[in-house]
KOLLUM-333738 format. One record per residue (C-alpha): residue in one letter; x, y, z. Coordinates in steps of 0.5 Angstrom, whole numbers, padded with zeros to 4 digits. Layout:
N
a_X_Y_Z
...
//
This chain:
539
x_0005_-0005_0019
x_0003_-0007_0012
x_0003_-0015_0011
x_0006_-0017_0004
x_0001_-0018_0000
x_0002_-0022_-0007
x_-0003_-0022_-0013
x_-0002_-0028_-0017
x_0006_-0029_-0014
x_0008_-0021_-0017
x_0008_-0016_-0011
x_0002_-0012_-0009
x_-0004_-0010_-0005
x_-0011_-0012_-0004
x_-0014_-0006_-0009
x_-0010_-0008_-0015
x_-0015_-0013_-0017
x_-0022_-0012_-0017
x_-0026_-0017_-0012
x_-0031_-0020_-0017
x_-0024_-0022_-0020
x_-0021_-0025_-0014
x_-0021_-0034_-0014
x_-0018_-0034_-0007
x_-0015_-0031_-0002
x_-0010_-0035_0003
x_-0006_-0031_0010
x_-0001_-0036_0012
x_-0001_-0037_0020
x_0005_-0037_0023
x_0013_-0035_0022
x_0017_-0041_0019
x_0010_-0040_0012
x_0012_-0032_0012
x_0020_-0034_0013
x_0021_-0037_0006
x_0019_-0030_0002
x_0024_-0025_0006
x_0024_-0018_0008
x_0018_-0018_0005
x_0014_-0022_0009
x_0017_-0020_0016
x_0009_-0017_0017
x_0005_-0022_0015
x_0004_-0026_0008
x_-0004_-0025_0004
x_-0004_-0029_-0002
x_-0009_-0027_-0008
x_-0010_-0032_-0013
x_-0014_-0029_-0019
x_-0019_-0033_-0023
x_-0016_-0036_-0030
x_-0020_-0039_-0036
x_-0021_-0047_-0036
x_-0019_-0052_-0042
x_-0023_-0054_-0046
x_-0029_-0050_-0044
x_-0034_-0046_-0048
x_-0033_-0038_-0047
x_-0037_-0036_-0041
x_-0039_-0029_-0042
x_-0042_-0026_-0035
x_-0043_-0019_-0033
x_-0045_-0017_-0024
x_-0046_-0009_-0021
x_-0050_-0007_-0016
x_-0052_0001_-0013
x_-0051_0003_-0007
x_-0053_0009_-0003
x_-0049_0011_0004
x_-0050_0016_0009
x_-0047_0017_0017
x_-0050_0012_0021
x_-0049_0017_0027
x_-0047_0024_0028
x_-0045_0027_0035
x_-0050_0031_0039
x_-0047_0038_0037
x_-0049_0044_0040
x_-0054_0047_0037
x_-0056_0055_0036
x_-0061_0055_0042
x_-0055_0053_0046
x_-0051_0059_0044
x_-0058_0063_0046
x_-0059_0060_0053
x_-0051_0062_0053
x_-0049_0054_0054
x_-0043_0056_0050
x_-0036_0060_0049
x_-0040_0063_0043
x_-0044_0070_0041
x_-0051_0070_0038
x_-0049_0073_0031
x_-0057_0071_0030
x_-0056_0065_0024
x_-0057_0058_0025
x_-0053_0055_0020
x_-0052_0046_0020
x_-0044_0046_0018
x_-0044_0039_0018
x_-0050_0039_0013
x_-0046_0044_0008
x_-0041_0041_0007
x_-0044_0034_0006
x_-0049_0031_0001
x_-0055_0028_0002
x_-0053_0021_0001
x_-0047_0018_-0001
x_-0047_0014_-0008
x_-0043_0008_-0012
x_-0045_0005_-0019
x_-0040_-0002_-0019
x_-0040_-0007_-0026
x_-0035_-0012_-0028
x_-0035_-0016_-0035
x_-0032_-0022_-0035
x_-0031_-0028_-0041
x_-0027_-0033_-0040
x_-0026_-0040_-0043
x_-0020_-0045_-0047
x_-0019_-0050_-0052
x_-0015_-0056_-0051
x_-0008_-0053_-0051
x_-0010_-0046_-0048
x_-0015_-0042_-0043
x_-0016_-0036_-0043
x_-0019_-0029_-0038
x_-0021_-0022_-0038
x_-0024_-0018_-0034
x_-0026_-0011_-0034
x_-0029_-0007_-0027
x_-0031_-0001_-0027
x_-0034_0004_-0021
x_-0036_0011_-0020
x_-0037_0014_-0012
x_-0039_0020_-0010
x_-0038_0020_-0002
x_-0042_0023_0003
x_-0037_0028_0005
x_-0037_0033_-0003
x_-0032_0033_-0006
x_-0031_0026_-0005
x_-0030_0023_-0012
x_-0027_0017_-0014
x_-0027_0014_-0020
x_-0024_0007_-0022
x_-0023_0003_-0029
x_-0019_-0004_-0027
x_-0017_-0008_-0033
x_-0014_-0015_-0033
x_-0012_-0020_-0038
x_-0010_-0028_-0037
x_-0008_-0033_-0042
x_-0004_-0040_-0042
x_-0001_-0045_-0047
x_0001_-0051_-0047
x_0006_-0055_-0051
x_0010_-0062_-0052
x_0004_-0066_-0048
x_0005_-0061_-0042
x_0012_-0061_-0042
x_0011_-0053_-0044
x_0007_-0049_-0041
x_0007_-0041_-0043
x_0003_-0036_-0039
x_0002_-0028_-0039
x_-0002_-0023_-0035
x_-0003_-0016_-0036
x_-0006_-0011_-0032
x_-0008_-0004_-0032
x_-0012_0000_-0027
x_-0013_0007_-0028
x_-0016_0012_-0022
x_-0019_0019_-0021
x_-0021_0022_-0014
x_-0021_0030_-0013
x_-0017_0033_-0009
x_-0019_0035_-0001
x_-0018_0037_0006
x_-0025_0033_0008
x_-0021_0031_0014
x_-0019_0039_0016
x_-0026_0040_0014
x_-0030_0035_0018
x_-0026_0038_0024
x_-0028_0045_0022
x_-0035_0044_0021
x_-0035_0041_0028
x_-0033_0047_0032
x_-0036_0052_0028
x_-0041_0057_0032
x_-0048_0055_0030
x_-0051_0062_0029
x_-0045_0063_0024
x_-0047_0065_0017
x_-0043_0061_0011
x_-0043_0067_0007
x_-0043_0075_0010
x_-0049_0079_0006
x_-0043_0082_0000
x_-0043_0076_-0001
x_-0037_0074_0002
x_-0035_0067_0005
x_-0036_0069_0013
x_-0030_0069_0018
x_-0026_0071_0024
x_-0018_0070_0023
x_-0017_0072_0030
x_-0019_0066_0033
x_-0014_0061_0032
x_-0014_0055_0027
x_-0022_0057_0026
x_-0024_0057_0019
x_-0030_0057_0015
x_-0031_0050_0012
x_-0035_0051_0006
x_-0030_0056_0004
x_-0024_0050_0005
x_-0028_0046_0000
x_-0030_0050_-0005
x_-0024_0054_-0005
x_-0019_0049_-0007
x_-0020_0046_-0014
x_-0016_0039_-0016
x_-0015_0032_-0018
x_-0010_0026_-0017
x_-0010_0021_-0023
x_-0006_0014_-0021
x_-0005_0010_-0027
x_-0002_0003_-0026
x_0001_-0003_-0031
x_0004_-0010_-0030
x_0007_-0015_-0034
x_0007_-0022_-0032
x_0011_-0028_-0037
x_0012_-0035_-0034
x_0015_-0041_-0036
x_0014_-0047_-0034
x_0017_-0054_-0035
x_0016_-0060_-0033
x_0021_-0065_-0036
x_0019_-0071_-0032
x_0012_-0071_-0027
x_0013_-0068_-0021
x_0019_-0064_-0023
x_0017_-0057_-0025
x_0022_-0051_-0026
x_0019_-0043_-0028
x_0023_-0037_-0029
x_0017_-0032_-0027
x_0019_-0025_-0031
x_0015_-0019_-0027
x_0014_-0011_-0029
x_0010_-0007_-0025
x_0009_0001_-0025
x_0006_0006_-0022
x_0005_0013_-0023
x_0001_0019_-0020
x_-0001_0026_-0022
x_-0004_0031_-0018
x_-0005_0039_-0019
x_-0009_0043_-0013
x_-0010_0050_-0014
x_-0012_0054_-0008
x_-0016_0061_-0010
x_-0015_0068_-0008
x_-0022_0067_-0003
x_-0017_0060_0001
x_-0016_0063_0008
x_-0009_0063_0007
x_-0010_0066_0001
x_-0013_0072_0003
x_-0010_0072_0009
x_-0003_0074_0005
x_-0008_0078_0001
x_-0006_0073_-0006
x_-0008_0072_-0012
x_-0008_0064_-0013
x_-0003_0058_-0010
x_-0002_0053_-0015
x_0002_0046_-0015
x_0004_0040_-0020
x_0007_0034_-0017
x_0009_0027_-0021
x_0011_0021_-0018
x_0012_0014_-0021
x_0015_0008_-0018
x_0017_0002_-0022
x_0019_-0005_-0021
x_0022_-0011_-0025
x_0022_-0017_-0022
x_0026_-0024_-0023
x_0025_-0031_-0020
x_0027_-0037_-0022
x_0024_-0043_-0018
x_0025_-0051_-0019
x_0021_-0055_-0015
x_0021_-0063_-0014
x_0014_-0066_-0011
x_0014_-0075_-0010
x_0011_-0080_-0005
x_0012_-0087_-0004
x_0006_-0090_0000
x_0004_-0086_0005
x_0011_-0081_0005
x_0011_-0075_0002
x_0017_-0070_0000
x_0016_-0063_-0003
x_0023_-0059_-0004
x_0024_-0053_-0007
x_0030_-0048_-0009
x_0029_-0042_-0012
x_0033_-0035_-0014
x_0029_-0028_-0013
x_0032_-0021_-0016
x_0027_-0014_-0015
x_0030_-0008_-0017
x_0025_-0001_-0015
x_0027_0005_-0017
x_0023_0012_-0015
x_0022_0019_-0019
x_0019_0024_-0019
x_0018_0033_-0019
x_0014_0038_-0015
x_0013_0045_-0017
x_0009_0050_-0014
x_0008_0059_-0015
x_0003_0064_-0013
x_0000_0070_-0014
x_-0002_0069_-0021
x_-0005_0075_-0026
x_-0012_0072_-0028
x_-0014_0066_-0023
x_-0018_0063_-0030
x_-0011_0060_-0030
x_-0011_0055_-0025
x_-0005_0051_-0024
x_-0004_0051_-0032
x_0001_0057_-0033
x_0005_0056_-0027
x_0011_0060_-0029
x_0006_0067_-0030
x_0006_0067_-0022
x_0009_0073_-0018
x_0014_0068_-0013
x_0018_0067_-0018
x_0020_0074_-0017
x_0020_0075_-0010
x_0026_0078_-0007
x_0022_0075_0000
x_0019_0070_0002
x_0015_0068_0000
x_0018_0064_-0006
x_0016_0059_-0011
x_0018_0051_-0011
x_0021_0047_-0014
x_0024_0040_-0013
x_0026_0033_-0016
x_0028_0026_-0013
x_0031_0019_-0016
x_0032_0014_-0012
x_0033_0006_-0013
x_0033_0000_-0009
x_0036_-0008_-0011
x_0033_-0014_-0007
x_0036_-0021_-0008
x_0034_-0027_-0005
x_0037_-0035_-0005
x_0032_-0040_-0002
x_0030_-0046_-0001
x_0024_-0051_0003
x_0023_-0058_0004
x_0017_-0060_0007
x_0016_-0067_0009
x_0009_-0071_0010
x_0007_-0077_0013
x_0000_-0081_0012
x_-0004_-0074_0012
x_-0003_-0074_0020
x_0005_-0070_0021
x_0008_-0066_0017
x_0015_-0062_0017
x_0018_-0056_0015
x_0024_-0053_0014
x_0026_-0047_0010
x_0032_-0042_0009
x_0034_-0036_0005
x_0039_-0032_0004
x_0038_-0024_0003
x_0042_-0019_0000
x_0040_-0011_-0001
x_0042_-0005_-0003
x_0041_-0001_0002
x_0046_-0003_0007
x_0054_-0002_0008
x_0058_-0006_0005
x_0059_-0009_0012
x_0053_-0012_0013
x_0049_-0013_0006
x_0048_-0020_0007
x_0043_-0025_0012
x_0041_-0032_0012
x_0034_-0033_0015
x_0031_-0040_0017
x_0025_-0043_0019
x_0022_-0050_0022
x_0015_-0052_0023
x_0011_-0058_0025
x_0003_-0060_0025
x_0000_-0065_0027
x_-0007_-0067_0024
x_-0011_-0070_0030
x_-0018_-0071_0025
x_-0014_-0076_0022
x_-0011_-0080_0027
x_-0015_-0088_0027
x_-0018_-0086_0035
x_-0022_-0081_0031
x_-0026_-0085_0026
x_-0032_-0085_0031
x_-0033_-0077_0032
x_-0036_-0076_0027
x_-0039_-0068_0028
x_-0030_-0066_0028
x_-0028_-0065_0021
x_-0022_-0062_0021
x_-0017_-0061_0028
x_-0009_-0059_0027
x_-0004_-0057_0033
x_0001_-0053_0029
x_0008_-0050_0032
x_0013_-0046_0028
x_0019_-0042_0029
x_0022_-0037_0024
x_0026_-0031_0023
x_0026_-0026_0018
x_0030_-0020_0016
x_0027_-0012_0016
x_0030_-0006_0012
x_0024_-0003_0012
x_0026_0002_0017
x_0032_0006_0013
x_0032_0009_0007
x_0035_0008_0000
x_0042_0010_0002
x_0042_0012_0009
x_0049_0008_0010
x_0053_0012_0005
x_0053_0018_0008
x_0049_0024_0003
x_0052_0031_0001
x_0047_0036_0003
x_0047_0043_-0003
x_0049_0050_-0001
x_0048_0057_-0004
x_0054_0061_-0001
x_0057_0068_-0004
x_0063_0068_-0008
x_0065_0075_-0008
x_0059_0079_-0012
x_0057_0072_-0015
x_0052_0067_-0011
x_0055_0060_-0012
x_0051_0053_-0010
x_0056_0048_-0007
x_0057_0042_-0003
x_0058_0039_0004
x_0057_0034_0008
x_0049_0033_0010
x_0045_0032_0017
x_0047_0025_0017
x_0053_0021_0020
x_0054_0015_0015
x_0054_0008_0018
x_0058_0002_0014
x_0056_-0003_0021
x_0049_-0002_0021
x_0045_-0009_0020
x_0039_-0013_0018
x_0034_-0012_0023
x_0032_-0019_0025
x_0024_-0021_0029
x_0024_-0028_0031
x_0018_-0031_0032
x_0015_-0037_0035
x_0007_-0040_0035
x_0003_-0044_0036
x_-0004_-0045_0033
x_-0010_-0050_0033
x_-0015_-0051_0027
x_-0022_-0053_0028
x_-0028_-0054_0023
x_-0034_-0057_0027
x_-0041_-0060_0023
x_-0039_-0060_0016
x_-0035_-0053_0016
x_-0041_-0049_0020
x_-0037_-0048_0025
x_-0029_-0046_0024
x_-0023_-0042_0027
x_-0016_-0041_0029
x_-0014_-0041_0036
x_-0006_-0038_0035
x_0000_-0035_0041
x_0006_-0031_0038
x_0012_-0028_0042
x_0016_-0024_0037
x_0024_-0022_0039
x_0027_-0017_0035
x_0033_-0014_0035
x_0038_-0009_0032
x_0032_-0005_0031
x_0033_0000_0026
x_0033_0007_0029
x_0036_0014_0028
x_0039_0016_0034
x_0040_0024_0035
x_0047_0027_0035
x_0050_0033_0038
x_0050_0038_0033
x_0057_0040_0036
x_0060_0034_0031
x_0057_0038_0025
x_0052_0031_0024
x_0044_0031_0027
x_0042_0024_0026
x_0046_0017_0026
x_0042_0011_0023
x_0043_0005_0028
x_0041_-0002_0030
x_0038_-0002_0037
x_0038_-0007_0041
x_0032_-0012_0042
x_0024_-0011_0043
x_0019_-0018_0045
x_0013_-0017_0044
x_0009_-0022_0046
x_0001_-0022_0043
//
């Protein structure tokens, strides 16, 4: 379950910025806060706010970092190789004492983290920059990452304020090599003790008759590789302000992610030798991107002790997915790695096994019509009541749309006149909420359409590819799933905001829940999508 996490309005996660570049983070507590953001607040709204530039100030230039040393905090008490001697294991004496846990790990983990910073304004514009860099070498070896993050912000105002132009840029850049470390650890600590790492050929020491019983040092060393992730976004807004308290912003959004990764396995990799082949290579490419429209317009008065703030608003997200693999072995020389993959001899094995190749592409569309109302009385009870309607892609033309209310009230006791005296209470809140949000997380892009599924087939003496309808039985009916959630919650603050916290009930309904049901292969399909029921889930 991953909450909606949005970095300065645009959707992302808690790794986009960098934490010396963050100015606040906000989780909104109950259902009807979450509601108004749709489908893709369903799990739970983060707000990041980063830091800008203020006007008319003097460039700040600043610089923080810091190095770290890491290492395990406890290790689990493993057999030892006098345990093996004394016969307190299944294994056999083979007359080494090897630590598998520290071959296959560094003496301490290391992390190098620095971040500049400049940031000012004039009279009519603000401005910000930061630049991050981190470098880690985990403790387990190979378990490298290295991170660049790079973020620009800049806002000009004209026509007295009436005007207002913003433009963020954001780029990161991420380096990590390759591993199985998890399969590793597990490895390591399963293995005989009194095992050699290497034979006296020089060879790494193994035994295939054990099943899933692999040398370690060999899993790390034999596999070579890297991932490389860059991701961009481009954010414009327009703001006007024609009368005070009257705001209209048109928010113009691009996001892309794109990750390139290439292992290579040598002849020494246990599978390798195990099929007595000369290499395993592979490249892959994947890259996500979206584009991003909001419209908003929102209204903000009081008069005397009445407050009033509403707003309407009109979203569209279109996300569109691509990307490739490609895998051959057996090679003629290992110098080549996974940089010559057409040399490899599955490409003309006539039996398994053979080379791979695969590609995809998929697209998505989101829209979304909202509006909010939230009413204020003398800073001790407030109202809240949203609405949006959704619309996705993703569903039958029966059921492409649904509508999503929420309502919600506070009562600020802190602030009520019988509470003047109690000097040592800052702040105490009783809130209630209810709220219900759509999900269309649980299929996948086309799943109501019903895809074709490719065949080879022999035509006489020519092989031809066909099509014929796939696994999955199509499903015009299927429907939003919808969580209705009710809460209440209590916020405290004692002794000047030394002592604070939240006390919170949920109880969730869900119902037409997303699912696969199983299809007796007799009626030529395997899976159906379906709404299931309903599930409460009270916490």
């Amino acid at each position: 379950v991953t909450p909606l996490v949005l970095v300065d309005g645009v959707e992302g996660s808690l790794t986009t910025v960098a934490p010396e570049n963050i100015a606040s983070i906000d989780v909104l507590k109950d259902a009807s806060a979450a509601a108004i953001y749709g489908t893709r607040g369903a799990n739970g709204v983060i707000i990041i706010t980063t830091k800008t530039g203020k006007r008319e100030s003097r460039a700040n230039v600043s610089y923080s970092g810091y190095v770290s040393l890491s290492d395990w905090f406890k290790t689990a008490d493993f057999m030892d190789t006098h345990d093996v001697i004394y016969g307190l294991t299944p294994f056999e004496y083979e007359g080494y004492d090897t630590d598998w846990l520290g071959a296959v790990t560094r003496k301490a983990g290391y992390k190098q983290n620095h971040s500049l910073a400049i940031d000012g304004g004039g009279k009519n514009s603000s401005y910000s920059a930061n630049v991050t860099f981190s470098d880690e070498d985990g403790i387990m070896r190979k378990s490298d990452n290295r991170n660049i993050k790079m973020q620009m912000d800049y806002t000009q105002y004209a026509l007295n304020d009436i005007l207002k132009f913003n433009i963020n840029m954001l780029y990161g850049r991420q380096n990590y090599t390759n591993n199985n470390n998890a399969y590793v650890y597990r490895q390591a600590i399963i293995r005989n003790p009194s095992s050699p790492i290497y034979n006296e050929d020089g060879s790494y020491n193994e035994n295939f008759n054990k099943l899933y019983y692999y040398n370690p040092v060999e899993i790390q060393n034999e596999t070579i590789g890297d991932t490389r992730v860059n991701w961009s976004r481009l954010t414009g807004n327009i703001t006007v302000e024609p009368i005070k308290g009257w705001q209209t912003n048109v928010m113009l959004s691009m996001k892309e992610n794109i990750t390139r990764g290439e292992t290579y396995y040598t002849s020494k990799y246990y599978d390798q030798t195990q099929k007595d082949v000369n290499g395993y290579a592979s490249k892959s490419e994947g890259s996500t991107r979206s584009d991003n429209m909001e419209i908003t317009s929102k209204y903000d008065f009081s008069i005397k002790k009445h407050h009033v703030n509403a707003l309407i608003g009109y979203s569209y997200l279109y996300t569109v997915n691509d990307g490739f693999n490609a895998g051959n072995g057996d090679f003629p020389t290992e110098a080549y790695l996974y940089n010559n993959l057409g040399t490899g001899a599955y490409l003309t094995n006539e039996k398994a096994p053979h080379a791979s190749m695969g590609s995809y592409k998929n697209d998505n569309t989101l829209i979304g019509f909202f509006g909010r109302v939230s009413y204020g009385y003398d800073n001790r009870y407030n109202l809240m009541v949203s609405v949006r309607r959704e619309g996705s892609s993703k569903f039958g033309n029966n059921n492409k749309w649904g509508t999503f209310p929420s309502i919600s009230a506070g009562w600020t006791i802190s602030n009520e006149s019988f509470m003047k005296d109690v000097t040592w209470l800052d702040n105490l809140k009783l809130r209630a909420g209810f709220g219900i949000v759509g999900n269309q997380n649980g299929i996948g892009n086309y799943t109501t359409l019903g895809l074709a599924d490719n065949k080879g087939y022999e035509f006489g003496d020519t092989f031809q590819m066909g099509y014929l309808p796939g696994k999955e039985l199509s499903n015009p009916n299927l429907k939003w799933e919808q969580s209705a959630t009710a809460n209440l919650g209590v916020d405290f603050s004692f002794f000047n905001g030394r002592l604070n916290g939240t006390v919170e009930y949920y109880n969730t309904h869900t119902k037409d829940l997303l699912v696969e049901r199983s299809l007796n292969a007799s009626l030529g399909y395997t899976t159906m999508p379906v709404s299931y029921t309903h599930l409460t889930l009270p916490t």
